[in-house]
C-alpha positions as CSV (number, residue, x, y, z in Angstrom):
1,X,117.2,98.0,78.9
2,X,116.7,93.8,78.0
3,X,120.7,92.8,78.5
4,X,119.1,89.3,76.6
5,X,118.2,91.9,73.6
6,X,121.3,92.9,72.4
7,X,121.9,95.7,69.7
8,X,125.9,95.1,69.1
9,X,128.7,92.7,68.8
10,X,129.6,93.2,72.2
11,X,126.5,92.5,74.4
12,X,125.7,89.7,71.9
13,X,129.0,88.2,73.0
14,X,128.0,89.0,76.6
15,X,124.8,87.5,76.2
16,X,126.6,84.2,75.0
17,X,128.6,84.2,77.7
18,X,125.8,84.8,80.0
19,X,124.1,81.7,78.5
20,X,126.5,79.2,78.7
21,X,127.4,80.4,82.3
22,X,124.0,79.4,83.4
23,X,123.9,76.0,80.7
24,X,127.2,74.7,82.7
25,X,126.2,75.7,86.3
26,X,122.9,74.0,85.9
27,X,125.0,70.5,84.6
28,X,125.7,70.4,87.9
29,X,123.1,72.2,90.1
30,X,120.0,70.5,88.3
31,X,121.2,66.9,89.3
32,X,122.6,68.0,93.2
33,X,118.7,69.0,93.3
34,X,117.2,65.9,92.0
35,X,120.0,63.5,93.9
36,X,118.8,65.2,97.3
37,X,114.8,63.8,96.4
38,X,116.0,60.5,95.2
39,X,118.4,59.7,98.3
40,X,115.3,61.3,100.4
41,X,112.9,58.9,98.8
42,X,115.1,55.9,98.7
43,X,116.3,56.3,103.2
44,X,113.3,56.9,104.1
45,X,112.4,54.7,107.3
46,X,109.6,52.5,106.0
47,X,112.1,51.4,102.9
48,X,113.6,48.0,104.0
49,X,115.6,47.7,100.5
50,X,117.4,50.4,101.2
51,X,121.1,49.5,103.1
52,X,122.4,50.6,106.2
53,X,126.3,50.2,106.9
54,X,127.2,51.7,110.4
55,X,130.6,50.9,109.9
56,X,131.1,52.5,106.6
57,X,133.7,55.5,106.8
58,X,135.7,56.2,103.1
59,X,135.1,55.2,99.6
60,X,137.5,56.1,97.0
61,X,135.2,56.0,93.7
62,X,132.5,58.6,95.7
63,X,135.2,60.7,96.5
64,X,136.5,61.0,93.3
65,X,132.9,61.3,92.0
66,X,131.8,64.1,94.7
67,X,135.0,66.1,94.1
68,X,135.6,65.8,90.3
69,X,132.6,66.9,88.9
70,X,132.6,70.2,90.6
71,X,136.1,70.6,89.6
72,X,135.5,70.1,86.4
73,X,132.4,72.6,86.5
74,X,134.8,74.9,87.8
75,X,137.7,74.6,85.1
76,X,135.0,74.8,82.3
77,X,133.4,77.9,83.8
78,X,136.5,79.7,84.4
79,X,137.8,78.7,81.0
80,X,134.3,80.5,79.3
81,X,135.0,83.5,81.6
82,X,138.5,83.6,81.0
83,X,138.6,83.5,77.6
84,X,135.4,85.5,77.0
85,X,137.3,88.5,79.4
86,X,140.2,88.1,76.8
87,X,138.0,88.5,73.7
88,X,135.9,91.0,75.2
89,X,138.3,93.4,76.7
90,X,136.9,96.9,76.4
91,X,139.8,98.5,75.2
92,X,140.1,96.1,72.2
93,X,138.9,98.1,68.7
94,X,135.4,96.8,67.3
95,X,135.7,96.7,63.3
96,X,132.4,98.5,61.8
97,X,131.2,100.7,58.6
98,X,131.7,103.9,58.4
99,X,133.6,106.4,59.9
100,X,134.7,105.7,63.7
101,X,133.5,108.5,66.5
102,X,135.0,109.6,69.0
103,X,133.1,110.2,72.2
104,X,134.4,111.7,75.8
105,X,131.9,110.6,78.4
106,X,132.2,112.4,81.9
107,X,130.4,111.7,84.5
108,X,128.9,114.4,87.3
109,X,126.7,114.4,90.3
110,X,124.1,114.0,89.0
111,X,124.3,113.4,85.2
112,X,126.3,112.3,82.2
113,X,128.5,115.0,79.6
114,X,129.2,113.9,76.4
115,X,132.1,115.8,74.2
116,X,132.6,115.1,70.2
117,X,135.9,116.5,70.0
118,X,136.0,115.6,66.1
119,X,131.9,117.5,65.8
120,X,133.2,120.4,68.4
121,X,130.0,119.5,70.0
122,X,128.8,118.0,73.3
123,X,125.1,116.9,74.9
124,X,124.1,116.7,78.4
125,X,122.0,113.0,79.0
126,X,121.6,112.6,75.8
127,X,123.7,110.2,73.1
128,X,123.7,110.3,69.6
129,X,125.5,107.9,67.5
130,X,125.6,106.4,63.7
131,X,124.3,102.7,63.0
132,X,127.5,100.7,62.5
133,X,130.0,102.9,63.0
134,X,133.1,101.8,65.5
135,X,132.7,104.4,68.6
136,X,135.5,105.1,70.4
137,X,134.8,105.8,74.3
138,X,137.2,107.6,76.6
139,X,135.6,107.9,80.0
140,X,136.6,109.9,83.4
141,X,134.9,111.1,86.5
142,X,134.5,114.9,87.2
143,X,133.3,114.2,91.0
144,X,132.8,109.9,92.6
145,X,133.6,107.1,90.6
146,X,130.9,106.1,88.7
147,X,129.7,103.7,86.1
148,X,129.0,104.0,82.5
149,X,126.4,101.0,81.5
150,X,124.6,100.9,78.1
151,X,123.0,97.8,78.6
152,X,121.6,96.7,75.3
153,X,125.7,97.3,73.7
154,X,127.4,96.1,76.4
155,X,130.5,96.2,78.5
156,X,129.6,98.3,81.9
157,X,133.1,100.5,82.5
158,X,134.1,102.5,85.4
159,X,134.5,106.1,85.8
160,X,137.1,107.5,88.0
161,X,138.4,111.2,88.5
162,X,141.7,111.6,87.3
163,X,142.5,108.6,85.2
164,X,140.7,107.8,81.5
165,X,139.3,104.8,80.4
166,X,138.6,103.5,77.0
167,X,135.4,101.6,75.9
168,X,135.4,100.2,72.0
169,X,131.2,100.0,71.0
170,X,128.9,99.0,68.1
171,X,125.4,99.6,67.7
172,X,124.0,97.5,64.5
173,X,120.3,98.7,64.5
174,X,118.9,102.4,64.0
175,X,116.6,102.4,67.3
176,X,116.5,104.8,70.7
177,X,118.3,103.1,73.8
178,X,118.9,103.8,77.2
179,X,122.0,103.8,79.3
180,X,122.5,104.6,82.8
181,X,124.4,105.0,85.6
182,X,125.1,101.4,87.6
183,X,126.9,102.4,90.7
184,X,125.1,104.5,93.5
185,X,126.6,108.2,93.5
186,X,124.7,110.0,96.2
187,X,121.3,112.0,96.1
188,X,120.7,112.1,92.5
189,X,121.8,108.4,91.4
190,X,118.5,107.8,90.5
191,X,117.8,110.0,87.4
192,X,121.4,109.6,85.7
193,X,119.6,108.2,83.0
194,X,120.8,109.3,79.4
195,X,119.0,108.2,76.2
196,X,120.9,106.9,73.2
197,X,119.5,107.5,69.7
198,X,121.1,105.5,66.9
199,X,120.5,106.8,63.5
200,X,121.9,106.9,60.0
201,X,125.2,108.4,59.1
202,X,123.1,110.6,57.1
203,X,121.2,112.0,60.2
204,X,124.0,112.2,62.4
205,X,126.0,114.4,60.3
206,X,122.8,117.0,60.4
207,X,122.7,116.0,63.9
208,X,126.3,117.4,64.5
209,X,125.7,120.2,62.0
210,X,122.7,121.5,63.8
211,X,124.4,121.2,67.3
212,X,127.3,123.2,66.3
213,X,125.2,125.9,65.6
214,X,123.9,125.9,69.2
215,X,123.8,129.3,71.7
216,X,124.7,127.3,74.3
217,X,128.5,127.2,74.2
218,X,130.6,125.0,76.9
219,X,134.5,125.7,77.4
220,X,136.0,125.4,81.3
221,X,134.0,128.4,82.5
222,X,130.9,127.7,81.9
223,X,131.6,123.9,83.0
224,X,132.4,125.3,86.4
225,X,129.9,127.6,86.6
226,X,127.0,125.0,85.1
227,X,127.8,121.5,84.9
228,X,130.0,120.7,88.0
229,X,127.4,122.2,90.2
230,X,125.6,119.0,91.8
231,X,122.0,119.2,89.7
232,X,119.3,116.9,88.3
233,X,119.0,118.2,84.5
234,X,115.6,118.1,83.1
235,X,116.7,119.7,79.7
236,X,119.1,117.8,77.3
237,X,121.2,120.4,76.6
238,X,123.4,120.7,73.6
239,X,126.5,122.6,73.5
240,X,128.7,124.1,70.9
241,X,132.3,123.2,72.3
242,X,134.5,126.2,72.4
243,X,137.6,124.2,74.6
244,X,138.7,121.0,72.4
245,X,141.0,119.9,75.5
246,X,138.2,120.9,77.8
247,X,138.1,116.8,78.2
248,X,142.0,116.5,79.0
249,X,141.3,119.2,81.3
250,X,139.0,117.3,83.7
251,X,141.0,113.9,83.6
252,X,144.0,115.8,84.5
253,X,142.8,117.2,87.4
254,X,143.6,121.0,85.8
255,X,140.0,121.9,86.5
256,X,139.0,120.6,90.2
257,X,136.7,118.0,90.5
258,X,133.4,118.4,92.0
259,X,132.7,118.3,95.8
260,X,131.1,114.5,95.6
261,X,127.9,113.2,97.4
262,X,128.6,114.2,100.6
263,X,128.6,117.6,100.8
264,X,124.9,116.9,99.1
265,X,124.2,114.6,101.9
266,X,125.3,117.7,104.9
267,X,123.3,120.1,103.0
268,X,120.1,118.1,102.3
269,X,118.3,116.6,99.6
270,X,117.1,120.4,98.7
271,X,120.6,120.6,97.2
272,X,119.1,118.6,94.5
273,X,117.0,120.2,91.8
């Protein structure tokens, strides 16, 4: 999960921005540190060169010294992140090859559903995605909020029950990732971990060929009855999706959300399995 390794547009643009964040604070930080030696060195008692003026209260030109240069710092850096938050806005569509995907992300106590609408599939901690291709993210919360963080592409995004948010990704390199979960959700925040396998067009077609022809079939029962109950997963499961607007379902509060963390926390950590 090297953030200074990026595998997209978007955490490349991060990293950039990340870079000359530090490159501008350090203009200023690096020679605060060595003035603070040198005026050390140079008042020290047993220097007799260096003047004393008891009487001195105000200058002008060290005023305007002490108090410009920071402000500058300031206006630069907020200019980078300004116009870096513009450019970068997750919402904002990512050209690529290919076909686009669509992907609905939800995440539960204690793990992460994903839903291809387009494939009539979904997986269970597990991402798979074509090299190249534009993916189109819509994101909600079946139980706490929550944050979706992939951190090699970029752009962490909330989750929140009830409301959808939209996350425009790239990945340029056929490799296995990892995402995660950056914002503590109760017992089992430490294992919402989900992998993400970028591969060829070519094998994610037979990817979504083979998981459509999976047993396992999710629609809003078995959701209820599987998913929402708060569980560590060990299997990556793959489902055949029966409910296309099981997605729209969640977000819209149709099917209740889960009971949260703390109902885990009154019953104990057995609650998690």
């Amino acid at each position: 999960m090297n953030i200074l390794d990026p595998q997209g547009p978007i955490a490349a643009a991060d990293k950039t921005i990340l870079i000359d964040s530090i490159a501008i604070m350090l203009a200023i930080v690096l020679p605060t540190i060595a003035a603070i030696f040198a005026f050390a060195f140079w008042f020290r008692k047993s220097n007799t060169r260096a003047l004393y003026w008891p009487d001195w209260e105000y200058s002008g030109r060290l005023e305007l010294v002490v108090w410009s240069i920071p402000a500058l710092t300031i206006i630069l850096l907020g200019g980078v992140a300004w116009i870096g938050a513009h450019q970068l806005d997750p919402a904002k569509p990512v050209a690529g090859t290919g076909q686009g995907v669509t992907i609905e992300v939800v995440s539960l106590d204690w793990k992460w559903l994903f839903i291809y609408p387009d494939q009539r599939i979904a997986t269970v901690n597990t991402l798979t995605v074509p090299v190249g291709a534009p993916l189109h993210f819509q994101l909600t919360s079946a139980s706490v909020m929550n944050v979706f963080f992939i951190p090699q592409l970029g752009s962490m995004i909330y989750t929140m029950n009830g409301m959808v948010n939209r996350l425009e990704l790239r990945a340029d390199e056929v490799r296995t990732l990892q995402g995660l979960s950056a914002h503590f959700s109760g017992d089992g925040f430490p294992d919402m971990l989900f992998d993400v396998h970028v591969v060829s067009e070519p094998e994610f077609a037979s990817f979504a060929s083979n998981a459509v022809k999976s047993d396992r079939v999710l629609n809003a029962d078995s959701y209820r009855n599987e998913l929402l109950k708060q569980s560590v997963p060990k299997d990556k499961t793959v489902y055949r999706l029966d409910d296309p607007e099981l997605f729209s379902a969640i977000a819209t509060q149709k099917i209740p959300p889960g009971p949260g963390p703390e109902e885990a926390a009154n019953i104990g950590a057995s609650n998690v399995r």
